[in-house]
C-alpha positions in Angstrom: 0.0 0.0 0.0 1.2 3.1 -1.2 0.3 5.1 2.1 1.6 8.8 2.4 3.0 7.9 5.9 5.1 4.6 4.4 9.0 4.3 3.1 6.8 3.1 -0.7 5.6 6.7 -0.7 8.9 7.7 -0.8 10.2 5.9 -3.3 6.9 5.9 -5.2 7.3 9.9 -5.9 10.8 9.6 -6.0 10.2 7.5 -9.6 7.4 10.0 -10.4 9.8 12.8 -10.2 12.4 11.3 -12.1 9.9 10.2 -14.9 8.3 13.6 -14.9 11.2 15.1 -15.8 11.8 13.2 -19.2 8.2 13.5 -19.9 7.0 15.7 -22.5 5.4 18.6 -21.0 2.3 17.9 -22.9 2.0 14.1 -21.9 2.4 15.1 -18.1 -1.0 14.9 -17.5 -1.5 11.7 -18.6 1.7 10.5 -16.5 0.3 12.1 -13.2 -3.4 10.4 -14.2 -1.2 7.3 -14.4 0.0 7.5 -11.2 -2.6 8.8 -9.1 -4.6 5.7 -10.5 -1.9 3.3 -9.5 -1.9 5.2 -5.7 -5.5 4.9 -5.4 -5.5 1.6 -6.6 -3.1 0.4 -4.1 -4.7 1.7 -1.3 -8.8 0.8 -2.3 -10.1 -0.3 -5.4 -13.6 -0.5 -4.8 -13.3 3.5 -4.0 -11.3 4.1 -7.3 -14.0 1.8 -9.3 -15.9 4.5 -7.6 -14.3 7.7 -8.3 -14.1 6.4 -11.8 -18.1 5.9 -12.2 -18.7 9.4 -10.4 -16.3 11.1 -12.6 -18.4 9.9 -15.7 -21.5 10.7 -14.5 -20.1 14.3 -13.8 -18.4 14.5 -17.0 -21.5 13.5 -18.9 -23.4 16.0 -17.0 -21.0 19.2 -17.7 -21.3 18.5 -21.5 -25.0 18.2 -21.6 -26.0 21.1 -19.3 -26.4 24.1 -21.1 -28.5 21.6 -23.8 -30.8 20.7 -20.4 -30.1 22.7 -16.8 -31.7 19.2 -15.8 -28.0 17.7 -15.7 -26.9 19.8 -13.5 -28.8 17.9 -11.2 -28.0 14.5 -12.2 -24.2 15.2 -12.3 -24.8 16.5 -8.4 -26.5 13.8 -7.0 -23.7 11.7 -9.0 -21.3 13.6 -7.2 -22.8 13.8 -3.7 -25.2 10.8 -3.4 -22.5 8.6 -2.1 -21.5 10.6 0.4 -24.4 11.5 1.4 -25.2 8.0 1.9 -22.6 7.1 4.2 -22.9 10.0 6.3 -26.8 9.3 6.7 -26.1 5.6 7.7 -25.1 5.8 11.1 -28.0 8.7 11.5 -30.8 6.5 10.6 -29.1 3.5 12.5 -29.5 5.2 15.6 -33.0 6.4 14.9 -34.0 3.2 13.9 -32.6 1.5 17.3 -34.3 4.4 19.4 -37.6 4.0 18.0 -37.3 -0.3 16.8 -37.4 0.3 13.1 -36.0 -1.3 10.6 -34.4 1.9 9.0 -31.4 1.2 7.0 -29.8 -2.2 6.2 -28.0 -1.7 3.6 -24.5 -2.0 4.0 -22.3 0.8 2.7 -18.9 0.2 2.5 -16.1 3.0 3.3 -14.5 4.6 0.5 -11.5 6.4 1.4 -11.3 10.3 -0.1 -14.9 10.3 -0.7 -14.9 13.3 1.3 -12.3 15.3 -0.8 -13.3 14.0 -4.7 -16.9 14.7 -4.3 -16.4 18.2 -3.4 -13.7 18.8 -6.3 -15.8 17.4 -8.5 -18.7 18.9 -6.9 -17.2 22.6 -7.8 -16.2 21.8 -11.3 -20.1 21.2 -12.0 -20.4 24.1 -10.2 -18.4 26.2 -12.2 -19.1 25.0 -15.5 -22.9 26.0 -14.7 -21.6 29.5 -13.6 -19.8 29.9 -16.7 -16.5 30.1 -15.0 -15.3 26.8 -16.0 -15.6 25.4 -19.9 -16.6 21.7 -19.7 -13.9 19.1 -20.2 -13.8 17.4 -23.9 -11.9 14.6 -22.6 -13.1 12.6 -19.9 -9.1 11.3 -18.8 -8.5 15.1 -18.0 -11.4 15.1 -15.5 -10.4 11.8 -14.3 -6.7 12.9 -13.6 -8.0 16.1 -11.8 -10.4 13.8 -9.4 -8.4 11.6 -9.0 -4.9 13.7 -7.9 -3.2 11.7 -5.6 -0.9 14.3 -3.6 -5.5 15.7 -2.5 -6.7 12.5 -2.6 -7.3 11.4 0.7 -6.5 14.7 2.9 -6.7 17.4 0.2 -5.8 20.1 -0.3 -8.6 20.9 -2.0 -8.1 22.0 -5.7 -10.1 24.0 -8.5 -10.1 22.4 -11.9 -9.4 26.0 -13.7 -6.4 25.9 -11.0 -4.8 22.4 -11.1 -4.8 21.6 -14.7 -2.9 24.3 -16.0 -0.3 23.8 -14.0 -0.5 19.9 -15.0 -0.4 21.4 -18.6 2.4 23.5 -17.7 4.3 22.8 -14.7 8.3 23.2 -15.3 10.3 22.5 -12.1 13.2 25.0 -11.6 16.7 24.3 -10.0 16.7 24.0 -6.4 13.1 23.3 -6.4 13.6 19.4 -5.9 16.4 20.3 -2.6 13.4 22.7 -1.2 10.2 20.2 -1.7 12.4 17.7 -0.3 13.4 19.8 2.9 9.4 20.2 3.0 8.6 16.7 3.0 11.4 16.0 5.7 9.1 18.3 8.5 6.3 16.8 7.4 7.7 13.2 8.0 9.3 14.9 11.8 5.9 16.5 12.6 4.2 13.3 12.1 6.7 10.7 13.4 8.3 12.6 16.6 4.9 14.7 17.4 2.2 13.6 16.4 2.4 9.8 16.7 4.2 10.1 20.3 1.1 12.1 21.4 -1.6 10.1 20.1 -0.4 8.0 22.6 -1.0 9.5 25.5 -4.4 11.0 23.6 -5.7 7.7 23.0 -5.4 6.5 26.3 -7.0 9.2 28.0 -10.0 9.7 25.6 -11.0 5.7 26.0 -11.6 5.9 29.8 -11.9 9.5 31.5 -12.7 8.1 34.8 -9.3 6.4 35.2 -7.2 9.8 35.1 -6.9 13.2 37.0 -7.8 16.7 35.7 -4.2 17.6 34.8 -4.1 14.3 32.8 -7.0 14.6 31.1 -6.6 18.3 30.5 -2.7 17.9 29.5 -4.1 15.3 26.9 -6.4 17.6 25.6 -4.3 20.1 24.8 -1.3 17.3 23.2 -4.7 16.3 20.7 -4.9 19.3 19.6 -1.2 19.5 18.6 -1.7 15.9 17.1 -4.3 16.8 14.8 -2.2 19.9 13.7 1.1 18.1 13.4 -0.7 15.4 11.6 -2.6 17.2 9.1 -0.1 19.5 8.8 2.5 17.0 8.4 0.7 15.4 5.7 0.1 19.2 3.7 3.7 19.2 4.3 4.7 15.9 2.4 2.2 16.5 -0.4 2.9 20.1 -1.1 6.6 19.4 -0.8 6.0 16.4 -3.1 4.3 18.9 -5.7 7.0 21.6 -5.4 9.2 19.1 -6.4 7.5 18.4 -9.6 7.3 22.4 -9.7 3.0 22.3 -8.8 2.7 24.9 -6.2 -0.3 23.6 -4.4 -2.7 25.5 -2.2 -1.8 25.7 1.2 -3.8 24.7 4.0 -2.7 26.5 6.9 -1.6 29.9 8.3 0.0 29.4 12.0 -3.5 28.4 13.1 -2.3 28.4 17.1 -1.6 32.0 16.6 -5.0 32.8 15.2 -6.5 35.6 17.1 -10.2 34.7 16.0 -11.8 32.0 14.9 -12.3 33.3 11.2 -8.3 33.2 11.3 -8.1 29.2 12.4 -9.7 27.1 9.9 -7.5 26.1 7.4 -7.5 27.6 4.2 -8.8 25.0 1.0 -11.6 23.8 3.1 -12.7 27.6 4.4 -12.3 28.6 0.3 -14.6 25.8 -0.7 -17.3 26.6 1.8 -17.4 30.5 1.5 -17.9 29.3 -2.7 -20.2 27.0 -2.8 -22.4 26.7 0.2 -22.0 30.0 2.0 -22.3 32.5 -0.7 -25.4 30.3 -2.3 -26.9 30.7 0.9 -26.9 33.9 0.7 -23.5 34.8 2.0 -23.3 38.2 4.3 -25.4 40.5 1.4 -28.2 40.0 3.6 -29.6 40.9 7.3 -27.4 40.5 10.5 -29.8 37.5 11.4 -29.5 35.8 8.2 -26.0 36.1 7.6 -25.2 34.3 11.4 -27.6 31.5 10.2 -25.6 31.4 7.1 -22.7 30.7 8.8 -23.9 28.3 11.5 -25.8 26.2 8.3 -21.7 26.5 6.3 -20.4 24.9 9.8 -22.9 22.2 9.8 -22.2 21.4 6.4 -18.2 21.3 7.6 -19.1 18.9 10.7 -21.4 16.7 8.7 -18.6 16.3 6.1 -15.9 15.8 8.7 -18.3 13.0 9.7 -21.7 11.4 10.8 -21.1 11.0 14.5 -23.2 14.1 16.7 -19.8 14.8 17.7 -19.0 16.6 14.4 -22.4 18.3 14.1 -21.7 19.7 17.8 -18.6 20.7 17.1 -19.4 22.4 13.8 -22.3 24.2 15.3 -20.1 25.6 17.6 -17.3 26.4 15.3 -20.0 28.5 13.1 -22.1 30.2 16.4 -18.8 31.4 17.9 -17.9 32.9 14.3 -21.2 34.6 14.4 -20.7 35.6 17.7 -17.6 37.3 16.9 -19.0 39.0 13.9 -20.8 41.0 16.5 -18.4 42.0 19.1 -17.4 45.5 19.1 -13.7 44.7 19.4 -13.0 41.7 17.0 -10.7 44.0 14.7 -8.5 45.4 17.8 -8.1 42.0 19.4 -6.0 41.1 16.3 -3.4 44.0 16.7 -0.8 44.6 19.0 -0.3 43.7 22.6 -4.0 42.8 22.5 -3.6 39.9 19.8 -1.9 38.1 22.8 -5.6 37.9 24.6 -7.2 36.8 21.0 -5.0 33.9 20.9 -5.3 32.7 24.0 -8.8 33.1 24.1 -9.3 31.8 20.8 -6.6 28.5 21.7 -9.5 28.2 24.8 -12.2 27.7 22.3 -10.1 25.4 20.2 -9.3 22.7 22.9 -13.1 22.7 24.3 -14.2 22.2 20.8 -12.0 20.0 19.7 -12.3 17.8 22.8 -15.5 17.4 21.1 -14.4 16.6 17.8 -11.8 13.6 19.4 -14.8 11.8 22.0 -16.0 8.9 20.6 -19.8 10.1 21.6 -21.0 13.4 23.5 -21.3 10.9 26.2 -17.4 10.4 26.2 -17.0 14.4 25.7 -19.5 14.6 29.1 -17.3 12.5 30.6 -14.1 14.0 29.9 -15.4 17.2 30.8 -16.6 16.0 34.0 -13.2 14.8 34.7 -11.6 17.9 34.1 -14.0 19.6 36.8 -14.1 16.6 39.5 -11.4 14.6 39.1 -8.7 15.6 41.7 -4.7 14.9 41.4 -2.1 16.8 39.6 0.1 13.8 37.8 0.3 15.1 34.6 3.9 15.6 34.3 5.1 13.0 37.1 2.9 9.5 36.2 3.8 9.3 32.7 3.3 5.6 32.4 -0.4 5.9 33.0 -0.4 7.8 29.2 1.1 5.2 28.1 4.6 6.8 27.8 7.4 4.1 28.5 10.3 6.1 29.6 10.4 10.2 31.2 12.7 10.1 27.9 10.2 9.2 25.9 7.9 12.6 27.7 10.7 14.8 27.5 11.0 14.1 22.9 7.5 14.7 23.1 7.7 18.0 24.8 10.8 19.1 22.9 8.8 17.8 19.3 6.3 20.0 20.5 8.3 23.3 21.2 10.1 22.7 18.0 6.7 22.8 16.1 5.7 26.1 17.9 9.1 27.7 17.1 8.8 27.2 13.7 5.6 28.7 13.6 6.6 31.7 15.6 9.6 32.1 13.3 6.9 31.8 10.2 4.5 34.7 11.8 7.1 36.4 12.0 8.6 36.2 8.5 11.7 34.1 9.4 11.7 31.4 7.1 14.4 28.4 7.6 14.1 27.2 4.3 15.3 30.5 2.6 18.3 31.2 4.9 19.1 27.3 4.7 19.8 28.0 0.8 21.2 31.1 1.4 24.3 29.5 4.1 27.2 28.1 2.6 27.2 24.2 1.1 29.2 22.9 4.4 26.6 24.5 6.6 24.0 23.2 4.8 25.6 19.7 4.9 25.9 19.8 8.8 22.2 21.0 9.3 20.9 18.6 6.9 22.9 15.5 8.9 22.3 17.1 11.9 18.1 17.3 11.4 18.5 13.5 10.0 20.0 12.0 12.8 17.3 14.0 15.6 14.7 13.0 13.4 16.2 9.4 13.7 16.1 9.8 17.4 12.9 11.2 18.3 10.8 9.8 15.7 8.4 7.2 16.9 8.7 4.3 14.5 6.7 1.8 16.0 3.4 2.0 14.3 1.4 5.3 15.0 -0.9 4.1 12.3 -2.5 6.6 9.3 -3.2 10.3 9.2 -5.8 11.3 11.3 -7.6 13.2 8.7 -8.3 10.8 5.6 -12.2 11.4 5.1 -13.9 8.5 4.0 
C-alpha cells in the first residue's frame, strides 16, 4: 500500500519525479493520471471503481448542461449521493434503534477520499454551470484532476481551472527538488516525533476519563490538539513538498493556526475557500440581514461537521465552530483584538475555544465528551507531568522528545508569523553548513521519531 506515511511513498514519488522530468510537458497529465490511478488503486479499489463511475456521471453532466439545466442535477447527486449515503447511515441506525425500526440495512462500504473528490468534482459542476469553467472534452482530464493523488485522501482541495494548468504546464526550476524535499522532511518529523508520540497519551486518555486526574486529562487535551495539527499539517507538508518538487505549487492549507487571534483566522484555508464558494455564498453569504447572515454561517459549519463526519460529535462541534464565528462578527472589538499587545488575549482566548471544541471533535460520543469534561471539573490529582506511564509513555525520555517535538513545532511557527523562514536562509548558508544542518536534522529525526506503528493520518475522510 502506497500510504503517504510509508517508506513506498517515498520511493513511489521519487520515480514519479524522475519520470516527470523526461516526460513531455504535454504528456504530463496523462503520466500524473497514471499514477494517481496506480496510488489509489493500491490503497482501495472499490473507492477508485468508484471515483471512476462518479467522474463519468459528472463529465457527462457538464457536456450536456447548457442543452438541459436538468444535468446539473444528475451530475450532483452523482457527485454527492455517495456521500451522502454514508454519512446518513449511522444517522438513521440510531433512529431506527431508538424508535425499533428497521431503518437502513444496507450495508455501505467505506470509500477512502470520498470526502475530498466529491467536493472537487462537486465545484467543477459548479463552475461550468456558472460559466467560470468550460466543460472538459476529454473525460481522462477530469479523471486525472479527481483523482490527484498528492489531494486525494487529505486534500488540499483543488479547483479544476487551477490544477490543470499547472498539470499542462508545470516546469520545475533548479533548487526546487532540494526545497520540496526539505518540505517533506518536517512533514515526515511533525508526524513521526509529534504527532504519533502524542496520540499515545491521547488515545489512552479519551478511552476511559474516569481512570485519570484533571491535569491528565486536561494535558491530553491540549497534546490532541497538537496531534491533529502536526498530523494534518505534516501530511500538507509531504504532499505540497511532493508537488513543489515536480514544480506544482499547491494550495496551502494553513496559516500558524495556534496563533490565530479569532476563529475566522483558524480554519484552514482549501476547506474555508470551498465553503465561502459553494455553500455560504449560495446561501446567501453576508449580502443579507445581520440575522440571516449568522444563520448562514452556523448552516456552512454544519455542512463542515457533517462532512468531517456522521457521529453528533462533528455536528456539535461544527455548530459551535460556526455560532462562535457569528458571535464574533458582532463584538465591538474583534478587529482590535487582532493588533498589538491585544492579539496576545485573542490567541489565548481563541486557543480556549479550540481545545473545548476539539475535545469534542476527538470523544467517541458526546457521552465520552461529558465524561471528559466532568473529569476535568471533578477529578482531583495533579500527575500530569510525574505519572507518565499511565499515558502510556514508556520512559520520562520518551515525555521529554514529546515536549521538545512540540516546542520545535511552535518555534517554527513563531519564526513563520514572523517572516523568518528556515528554508530560505538554509539556501542562502554556505554548502558545508547546509551539509551539517541537513545531517544534523537526520539524525534528531532518527532519534525522536516514533517508528513503532502510530498508524495513518488522522484526517483521511472516508
Amino acid at each position: 500500500m502506497l500510504t503517504v506515511g510509508s517508506f513506498g511513498f517515498i520511493l513511489f514519488a521519487a520515480l514519479l519525479a524522475g519520470l516527470w522530468r523526461v516526460t513531455p510537458q504535454p504528456r504530463r497529465w496523462q503520466l500524473m493520471l497514471a499514477a494517481s490511478l496506480v496510488f489509489y488503486l493500491s490503497l482501495d479499489w472499490q473507492g477508485c471503481l468508484l471515483l471512476c463511475l462518479m467522474t463519468l456521471l459528472v463529465w457527462q453532466a457538464a457536456l450536456h448542461l447548457r442543452g438541459s439545466p436538468r444535468w446539473f442535477y444528475v451530475g450532483l447527486a452523482g457527485a454527492l449521493a455517495p456521500l451522502t449515503l454514508l454519512r446518513l447511515r449511522p444517522a438513521a441506525l440510531l433512529l431506527g434503534q431508538a424508535f425499533s425500526l428497521r431503518i437502513w440495512d444496507v450495508s455501505v462500504p467505506q470509500v477512502l477520499g470520498i470526502g475530498y473528490f466529491s467536493l472537487q468534482l462537486t465545484s467543477y459542476l459548479v463552475d461550468v454551470r456558472r460559466g467560470k469553467q468550460e466543460p472538459e472534452s476529454q473525460y481522462a482530464r477530469l479523471l486525472c484532476f479527481a483523482s490527484f493523488f498528492l489531494s486525494i485522501t487529505q486534500g488540499p482541495f483543488n479547483r479544476y481551472d487551477e490544477l490543470m494548468p499547472q498539470l499542462d504546464a508545470a516546469a520545475p526550476q533548479p533548487g526546487q527538488w532540494q526545497r520540496g524535499a526539505q518540505r517533506c522532511f518536517w512533514g515526515y518529523f511533525k508526524k513521526l516525533a509529534v504527532a504519533d508520540r502524542a496520540a499515545l497519551a491521547v488515545n489512552a486518555a479519551f478511552a476511559d476519563p474516569s481512570a485519570y486526574d484533571r491535569s491528565q486529562l486536561f494535558l491530553c487535551a491540549v497534546l490532541y490538539v497538537f496531534q491533529l495539527y502536526a498530523d494534518f499539517s505534516g501530511y500538507t507538508d509531504i504532499v505540497l513538498g511532493t508537488g513543489e518538487m515536480l514544480g506544482l505549487p499547491l494550495p496551502e492549507n494553513f496559516r500558524q493556526p495556534f496563533l490565530a487571534a479569532t476563529i475566522r483566522e483558524l480554519w484552514h484555508i482549501s476547506l474555508s475557500r470551498w465553503l465561502k464558494d459553494y455553500v455560504y455564498i449560495p446561501l446567501g453569504g453576508s449580502r443579507c440581514s445581520a440575522a440571516r447572515r449568522d444563520g448562514n454561517i452556523i448552516a456552512t459549519f454544519l455542512v463542515s461537521g457533517l462532512w468531517h463526519g456522521a457521529g453528533l460529535t462533528y455536528l456539535v462541534w461544527g455548530f459551535a465552530h460556526g455560532a462562535l464565528q457569528a458571535l464574533e462578527n458582532h463584538l465591538p472589538w474583534r478587529k482590535a483584538i487582532t493588533r498589538g499587545w491585544a492579539r496576545l488575549v485573542g490567541v489565548a482566548g481563541t486557543f480556549t475555544l479550540l481545545l473545548a471544541t476539539f475535545t469534542v471533535f476527538r470523544a467517541s460520543s458526546l457521552a465520552n465528551a461529558a465524561a471528559y469534561f466532568g473529569g476535568i471539573l471533578h477529578n482531583g490529582g495533579h500527575k500530569a507531568f510525574s505519572n507518565y506511564w499511565e499515558l502510556g509513555l514508556t520512559s520520562r525520555q520518551e515525555q521529554l522528545l514529546l515536549f521538545f517535538g512540540l516546542a520545535l513545532v511552535i518555534a517554527v511557527d513563531l519564526a513563520h508569523e514572523r517572516g523568518i523562514h528556515f528554508r530560505d536562509r538554509l539556501a542562502a548558508a554556505p554548502r558545508i553548513l547546509r551539509w551539517a544542518v541537513y545531517e544534523g536534522a537526520f539524525f534528531l529525526f532518527l532519534f525522536m521519531g516514533y517508528f513503532l506503528g502510530g498508524g495513518g493520518f488522522l484526517y483521511a475522510i472516508y
